[in-house]
C-alpha positions as CSV (number, residue, x, y, z in Angstrom):
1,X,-0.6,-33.7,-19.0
2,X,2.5,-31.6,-19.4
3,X,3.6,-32.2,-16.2
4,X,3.7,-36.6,-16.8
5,X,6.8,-35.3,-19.5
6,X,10.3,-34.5,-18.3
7,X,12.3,-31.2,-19.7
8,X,15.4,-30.0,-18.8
9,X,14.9,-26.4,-19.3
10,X,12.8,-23.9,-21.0
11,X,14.1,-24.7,-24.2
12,X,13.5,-28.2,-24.1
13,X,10.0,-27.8,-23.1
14,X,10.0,-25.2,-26.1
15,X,11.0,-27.7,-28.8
16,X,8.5,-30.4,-26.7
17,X,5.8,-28.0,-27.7
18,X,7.0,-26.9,-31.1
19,X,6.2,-30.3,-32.2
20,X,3.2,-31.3,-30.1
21,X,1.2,-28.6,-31.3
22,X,1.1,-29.4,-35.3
23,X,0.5,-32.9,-34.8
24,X,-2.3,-32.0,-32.2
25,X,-1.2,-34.2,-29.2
26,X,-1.9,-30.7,-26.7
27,X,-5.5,-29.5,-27.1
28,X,-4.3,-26.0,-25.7
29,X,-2.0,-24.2,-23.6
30,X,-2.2,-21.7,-21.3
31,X,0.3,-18.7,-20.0
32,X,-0.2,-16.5,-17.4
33,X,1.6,-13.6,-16.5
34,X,2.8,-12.9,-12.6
35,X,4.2,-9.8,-12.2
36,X,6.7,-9.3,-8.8
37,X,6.5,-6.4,-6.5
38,X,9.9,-4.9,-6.7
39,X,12.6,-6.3,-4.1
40,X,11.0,-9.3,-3.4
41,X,11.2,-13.2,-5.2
42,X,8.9,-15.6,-6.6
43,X,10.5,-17.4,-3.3
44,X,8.5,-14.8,-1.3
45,X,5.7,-15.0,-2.9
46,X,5.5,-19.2,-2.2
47,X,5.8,-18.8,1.3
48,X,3.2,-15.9,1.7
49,X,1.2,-18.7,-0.5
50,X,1.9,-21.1,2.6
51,X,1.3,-18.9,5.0
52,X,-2.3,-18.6,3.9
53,X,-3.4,-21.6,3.9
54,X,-2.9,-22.3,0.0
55,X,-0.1,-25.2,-0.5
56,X,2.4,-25.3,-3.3
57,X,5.2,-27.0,-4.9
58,X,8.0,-25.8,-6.7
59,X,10.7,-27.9,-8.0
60,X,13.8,-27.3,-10.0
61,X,14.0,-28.5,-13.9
62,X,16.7,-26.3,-15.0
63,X,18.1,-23.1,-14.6
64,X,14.8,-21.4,-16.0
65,X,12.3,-24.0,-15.6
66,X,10.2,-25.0,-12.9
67,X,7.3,-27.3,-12.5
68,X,4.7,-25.5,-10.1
69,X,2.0,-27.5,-8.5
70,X,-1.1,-25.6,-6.5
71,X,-3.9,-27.2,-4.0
72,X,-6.6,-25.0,-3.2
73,X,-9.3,-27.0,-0.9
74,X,-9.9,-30.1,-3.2
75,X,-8.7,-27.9,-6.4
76,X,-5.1,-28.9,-7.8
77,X,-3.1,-27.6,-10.8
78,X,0.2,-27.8,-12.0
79,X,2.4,-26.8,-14.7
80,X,5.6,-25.3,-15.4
81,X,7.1,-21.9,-14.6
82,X,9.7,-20.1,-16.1
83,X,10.9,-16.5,-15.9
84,X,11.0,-13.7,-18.2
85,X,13.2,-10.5,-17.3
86,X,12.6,-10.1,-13.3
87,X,8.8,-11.5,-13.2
88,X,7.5,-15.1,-14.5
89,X,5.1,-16.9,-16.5
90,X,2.7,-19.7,-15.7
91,X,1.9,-22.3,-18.2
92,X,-0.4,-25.2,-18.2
93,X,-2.7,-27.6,-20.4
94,X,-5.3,-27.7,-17.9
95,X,-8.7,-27.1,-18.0
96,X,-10.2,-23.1,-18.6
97,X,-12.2,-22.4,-15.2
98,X,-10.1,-24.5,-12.9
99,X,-6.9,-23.1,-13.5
100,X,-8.6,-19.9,-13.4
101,X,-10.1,-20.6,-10.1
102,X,-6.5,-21.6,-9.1
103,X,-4.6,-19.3,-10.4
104,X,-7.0,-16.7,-9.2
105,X,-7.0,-17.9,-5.3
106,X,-3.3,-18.3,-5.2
107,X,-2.7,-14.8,-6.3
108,X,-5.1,-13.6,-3.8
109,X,-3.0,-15.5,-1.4
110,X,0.1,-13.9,-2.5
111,X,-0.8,-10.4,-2.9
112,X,1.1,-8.1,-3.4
113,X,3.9,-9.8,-3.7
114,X,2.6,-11.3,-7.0
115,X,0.4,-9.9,-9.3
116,X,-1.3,-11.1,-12.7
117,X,-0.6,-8.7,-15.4
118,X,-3.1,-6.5,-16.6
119,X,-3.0,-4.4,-19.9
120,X,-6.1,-2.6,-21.0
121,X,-8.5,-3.7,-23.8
122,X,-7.8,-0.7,-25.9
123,X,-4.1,-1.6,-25.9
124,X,-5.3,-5.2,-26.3
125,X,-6.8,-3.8,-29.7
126,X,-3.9,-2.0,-30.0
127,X,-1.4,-5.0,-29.6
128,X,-2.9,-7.5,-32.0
129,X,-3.4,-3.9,-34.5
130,X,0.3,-4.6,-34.9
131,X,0.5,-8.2,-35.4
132,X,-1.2,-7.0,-39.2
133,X,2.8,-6.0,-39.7
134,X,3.9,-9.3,-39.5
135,X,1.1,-11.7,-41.3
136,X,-1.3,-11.4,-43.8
137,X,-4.2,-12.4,-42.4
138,X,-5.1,-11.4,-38.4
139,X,-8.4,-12.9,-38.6
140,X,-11.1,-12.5,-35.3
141,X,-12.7,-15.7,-34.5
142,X,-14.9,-14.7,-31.2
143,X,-14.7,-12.5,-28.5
144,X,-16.3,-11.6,-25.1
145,X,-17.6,-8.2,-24.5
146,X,-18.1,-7.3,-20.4
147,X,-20.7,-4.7,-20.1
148,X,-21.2,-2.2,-17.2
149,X,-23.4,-4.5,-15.0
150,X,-21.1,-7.0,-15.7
151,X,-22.5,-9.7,-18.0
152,X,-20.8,-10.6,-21.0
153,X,-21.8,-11.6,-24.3
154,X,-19.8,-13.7,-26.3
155,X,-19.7,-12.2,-30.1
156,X,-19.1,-14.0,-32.8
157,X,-19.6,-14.0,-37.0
158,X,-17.6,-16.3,-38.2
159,X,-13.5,-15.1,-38.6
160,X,-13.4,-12.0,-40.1
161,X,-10.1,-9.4,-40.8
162,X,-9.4,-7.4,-37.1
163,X,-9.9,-3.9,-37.3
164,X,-9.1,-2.2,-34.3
165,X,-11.6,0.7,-35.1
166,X,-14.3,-1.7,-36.0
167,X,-14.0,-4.0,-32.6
168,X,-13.7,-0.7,-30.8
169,X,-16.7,0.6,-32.4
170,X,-18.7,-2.6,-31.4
171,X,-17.5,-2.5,-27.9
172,X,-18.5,1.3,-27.1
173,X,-21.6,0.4,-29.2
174,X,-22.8,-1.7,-26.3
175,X,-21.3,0.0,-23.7
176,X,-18.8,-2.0,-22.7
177,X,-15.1,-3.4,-23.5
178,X,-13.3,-6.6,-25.2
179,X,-12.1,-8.9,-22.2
180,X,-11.2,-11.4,-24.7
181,X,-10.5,-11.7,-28.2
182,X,-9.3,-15.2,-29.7
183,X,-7.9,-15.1,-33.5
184,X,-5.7,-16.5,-35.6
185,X,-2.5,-15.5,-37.4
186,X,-1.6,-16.9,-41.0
187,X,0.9,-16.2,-43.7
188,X,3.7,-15.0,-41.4
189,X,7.0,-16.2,-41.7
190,X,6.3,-18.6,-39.0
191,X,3.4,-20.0,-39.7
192,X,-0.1,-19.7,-38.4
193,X,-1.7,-19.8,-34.8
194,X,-4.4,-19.7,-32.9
195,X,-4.8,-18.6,-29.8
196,X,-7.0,-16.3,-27.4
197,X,-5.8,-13.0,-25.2
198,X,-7.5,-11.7,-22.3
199,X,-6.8,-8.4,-20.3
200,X,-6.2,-9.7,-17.3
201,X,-2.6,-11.5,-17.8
202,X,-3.9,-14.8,-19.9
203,X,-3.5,-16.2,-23.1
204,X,-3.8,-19.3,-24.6
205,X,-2.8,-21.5,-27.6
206,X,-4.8,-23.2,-29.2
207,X,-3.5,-24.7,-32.3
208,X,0.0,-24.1,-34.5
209,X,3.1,-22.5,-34.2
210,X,3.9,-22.2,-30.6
211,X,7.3,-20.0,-31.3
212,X,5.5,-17.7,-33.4
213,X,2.8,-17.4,-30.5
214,X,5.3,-16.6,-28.1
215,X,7.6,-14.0,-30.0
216,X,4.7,-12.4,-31.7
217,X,2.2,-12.4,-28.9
218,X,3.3,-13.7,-25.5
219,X,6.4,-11.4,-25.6
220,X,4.8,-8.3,-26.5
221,X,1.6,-8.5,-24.5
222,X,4.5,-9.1,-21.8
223,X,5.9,-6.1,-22.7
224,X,2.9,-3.9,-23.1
225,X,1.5,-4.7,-19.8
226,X,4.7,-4.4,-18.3
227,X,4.9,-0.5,-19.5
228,X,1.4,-0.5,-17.8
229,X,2.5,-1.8,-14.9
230,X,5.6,0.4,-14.2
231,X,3.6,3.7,-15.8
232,X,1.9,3.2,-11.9
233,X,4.7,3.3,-10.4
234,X,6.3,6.4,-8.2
235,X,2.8,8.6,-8.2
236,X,2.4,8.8,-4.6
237,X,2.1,12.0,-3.0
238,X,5.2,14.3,-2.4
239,X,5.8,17.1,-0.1
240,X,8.4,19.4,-0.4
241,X,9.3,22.8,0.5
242,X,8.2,23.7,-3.1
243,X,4.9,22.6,-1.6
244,X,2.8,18.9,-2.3
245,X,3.0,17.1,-5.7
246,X,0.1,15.0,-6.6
247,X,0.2,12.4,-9.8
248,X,-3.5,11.7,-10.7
249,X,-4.9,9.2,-12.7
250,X,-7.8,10.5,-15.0
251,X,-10.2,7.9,-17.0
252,X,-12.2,9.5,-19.7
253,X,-15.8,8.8,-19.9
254,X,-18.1,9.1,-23.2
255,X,-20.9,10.2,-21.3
256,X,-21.5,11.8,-17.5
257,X,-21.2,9.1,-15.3
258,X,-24.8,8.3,-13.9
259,X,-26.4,8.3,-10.4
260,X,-26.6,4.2,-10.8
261,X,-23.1,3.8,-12.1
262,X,-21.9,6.1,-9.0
263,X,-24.2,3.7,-6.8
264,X,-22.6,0.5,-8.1
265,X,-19.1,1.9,-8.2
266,X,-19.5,2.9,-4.4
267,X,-20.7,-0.6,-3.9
268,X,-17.9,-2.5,-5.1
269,X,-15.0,0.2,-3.8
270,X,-17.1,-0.2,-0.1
271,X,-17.5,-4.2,-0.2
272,X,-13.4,-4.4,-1.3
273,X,-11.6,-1.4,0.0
274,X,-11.4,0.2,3.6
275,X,-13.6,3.1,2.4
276,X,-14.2,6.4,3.8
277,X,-17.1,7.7,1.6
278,X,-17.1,12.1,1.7
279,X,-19.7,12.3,-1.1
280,X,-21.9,9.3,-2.2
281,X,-23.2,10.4,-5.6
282,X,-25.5,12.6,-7.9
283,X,-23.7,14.7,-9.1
284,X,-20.6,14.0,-7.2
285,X,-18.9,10.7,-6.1
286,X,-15.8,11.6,-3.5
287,X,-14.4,8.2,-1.9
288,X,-10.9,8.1,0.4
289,X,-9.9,4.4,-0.3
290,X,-7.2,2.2,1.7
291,X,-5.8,-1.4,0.2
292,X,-6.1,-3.3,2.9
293,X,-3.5,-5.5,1.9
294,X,-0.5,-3.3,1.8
295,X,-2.0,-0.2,2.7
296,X,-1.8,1.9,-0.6
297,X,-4.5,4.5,0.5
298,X,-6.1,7.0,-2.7
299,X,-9.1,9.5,-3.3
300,X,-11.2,9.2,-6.1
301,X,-13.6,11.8,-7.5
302,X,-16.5,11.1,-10.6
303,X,-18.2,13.4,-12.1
304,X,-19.5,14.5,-15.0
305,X,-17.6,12.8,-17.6
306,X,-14.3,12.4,-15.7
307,X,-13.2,10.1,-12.8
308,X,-10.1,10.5,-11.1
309,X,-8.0,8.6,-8.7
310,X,-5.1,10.7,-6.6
311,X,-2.6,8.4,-4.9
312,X,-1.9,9.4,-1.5
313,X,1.3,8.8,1.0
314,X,1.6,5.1,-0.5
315,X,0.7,3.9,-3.5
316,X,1.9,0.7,-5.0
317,X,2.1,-0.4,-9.1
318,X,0.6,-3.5,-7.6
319,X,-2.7,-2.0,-5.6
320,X,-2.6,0.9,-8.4
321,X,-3.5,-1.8,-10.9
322,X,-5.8,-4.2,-9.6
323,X,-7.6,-0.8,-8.6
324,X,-7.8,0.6,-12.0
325,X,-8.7,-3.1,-13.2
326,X,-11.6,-2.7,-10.5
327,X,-12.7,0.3,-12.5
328,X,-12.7,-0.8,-15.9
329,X,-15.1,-3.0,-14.7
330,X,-17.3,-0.9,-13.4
331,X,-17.1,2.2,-16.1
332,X,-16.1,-0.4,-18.9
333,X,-16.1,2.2,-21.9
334,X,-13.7,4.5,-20.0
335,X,-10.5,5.4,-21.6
336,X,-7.3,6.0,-18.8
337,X,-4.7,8.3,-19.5
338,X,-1.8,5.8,-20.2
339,X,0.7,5.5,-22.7
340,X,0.6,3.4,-25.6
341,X,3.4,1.5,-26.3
342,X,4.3,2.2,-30.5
């Protein structure tokens, strides 16, 4: 395991991994990305960790590395932290579905203090689109495609050239949306990798150049879903003399929404949201919504091909995004109106 090896900063662990990855002493690695509400620390979010029951560990390496162990019942992971700008990244060589498990339960535990990142699948698409810049072969190895009922198929033909139009077309072909795509990079400057990215703040490496992973992938998936991120920020409602200001959020559907996919949407916005339903469905789906974590309250309206959330009086980035997330989910081939990063 990483954490039996002692670094003395980021850098050092860097180089560490640099090395073990060509000579295959690290099966894979995994990064996860922890956003941090605004005003408050990664010291914050530890304790509201504590506080619930879920017990952690965080000790000092350097002045941007820290080793970060989690029990959750009988479940245990550690790795190393480190930050980047004001939020922080995760990264371990354990196992797939436990540190998912984890990870998962300890950010339930400190929400909404701390957040994993979440960027889109079309601006998935679009981010690796722009890797084709740097190296001459972006080659698609598999990928999962999460359908509306929510089952996933895993596709795969063998590694063949990404084309963002053609994995787009696939997706909206079975009604649903990439949550994962793993390919590999080769004839860049750097040398090739492997690796996997998945919307909702994870990647992992799985074989070559980990410097070229992180500056050509970690750092601009950071980026991307950090645009995301703060693109939800501010839209609450505002009254003013000049009268009330609403920011709504509209996702674009290819087809009406349906009577069933009203049903199921109402289902999962009841069963995780304090709910207030005005209009259950057929042709019309009208839903007053409250976080009941920190209180972010919005309306929501489907019809016809169009869904839109309004935030209300509060409305945090944090709540904003786990809620869209929720609705991807649900309505997979819908498109929100966010900006693309270039």
């Amino acid at each position: 395991m990483l954490v039996a090896q002692e670094f003395r900063n980021r850098d050092h662990l860097f180089a560490y991994l640099s090395e073990a990855f060509p000579q295959g002493e690290i099966p894979s690695v995994h990064c996860f990305v922890f956003l941090v509400e605004r005003g408050s620390t990664i010291d914050d979010a530890m304790k509201a960790a504590r506080e619930r029951g879920v017990r952690t560990t965080m000790t000092r390496k350097g002045s941007d590395l820290y080793e970060l162990s989690i029990r959750v019942r009988t479940g245990f992971q550690a790795g190393f932290l480190f930050p980047m700008e004001e939020n922080w990244v995760f990264l371990s060589d354990g196992e797939t579905s436990k540190l998912n498990s984890t990870i998962g339960a300890f950010l339930r535990s400190t929400f909404p203090i701390l957040v994993r990142a979440y960027l889109p699948s079309g601006l998935v698409l679009a981010m690796i689109d722009r890797l084709r810049r740097k190296y001459d072969s972006v080659l698609v190895t598999e990928g999962t495609i999460t359908t509306q009922d929510q089952t996933s198929r895993i596709w795969k033909e063998g590694a063949v050239e990404f084309s963002a139009h053609d994995m787009d077309r696939v997706a909206r072909r079975d009604g649903g949306k990439w949550t994962s795509i793993s390919f590999r990079c080769v004839g860049g400057a750097h040398g090739a990798f492997s690796c996997r990215v998945y919307e909702r703040g994870h990647l992992t490496l799985y074989s070559g150049n980990f410097t070229a992973f992180f500056g050509d992938v970690l750092l601009p998936y950071f980026a991307d879903a950090l645009a995301v991120h703060e693109s939800l920020r501010g839209k609450e409602r505002r009254d003013s003399d000049q009268g009330v200001t609403l920011n709504p959020l509209t996702v674009q559907l290819q087809k009406d929404i349906s009577s069933w996919e009203m049903e199921l949407l109402r289902e999962r916005i009841v069963s995780e949201y304090i709910a207030a339903v005005t209009h259950p469905g057929n042709p019309m789906l009208m839903i007053q919504l409250s976080d009941r974590t920190d209180g972010s309250v919005y309306d929501l309206y489907a019809y016809g091909k169009r869904l839109e959330v309004v935030p209300l009086q509060k409305a945090s980035p944090e709540s904003f995004s786990a809620l869209l997330a929720l609705i991807s989910d649900v309505l997979p081939t819908g498109l929100p109106e966010l900006t693309e990063k270039p």
